[in-house]
C-alpha positions, 0 to 999 in steps of 0.5 A: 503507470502514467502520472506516477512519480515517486519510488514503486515498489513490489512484493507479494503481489501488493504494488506500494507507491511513496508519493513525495512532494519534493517541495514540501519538506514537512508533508507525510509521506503516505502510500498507495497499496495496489491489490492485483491478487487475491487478499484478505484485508482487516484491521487490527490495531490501527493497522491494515492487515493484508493477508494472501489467500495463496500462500496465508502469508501476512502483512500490516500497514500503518494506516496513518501511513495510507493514502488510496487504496487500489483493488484491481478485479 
């Protein structure tokens, strides 16, 4: 993944990138979500759900907290 820096972090088939702007003390830490498998995604709450189709286990992420959403076909 060229020009990524930051901690990556994989888990159920969903890619969660922190970008961290080392220079800025007071930037929001926001998230790049990377679907490489099949999921349902919604909202609920101000929340992103993200759903697994295989295995129907479920997941929310603040959506203040995001800042792309990736969805690999």
């Amino acid at each position: 993944m060229d020009g990524l820096s930051g901690s990556l972090i994989y888990k159920n088939g969903i890619l969660v990138k922190d970008n961290k702007d080392s220079d800025d003390k007071n930037s929001m830490i926001k998230r790049t979500l990377f679907f490489a498998n099949a999921v349902c995604l919604t909202t609920r709450n101000k929340q992103l759900v993200i759903k697994n189709k295989e295995s129907q286990d479920e997941k929310t992420v603040p959506i203040e907290d995001i800042g792309f959403v990736i969805i690999e076909n």
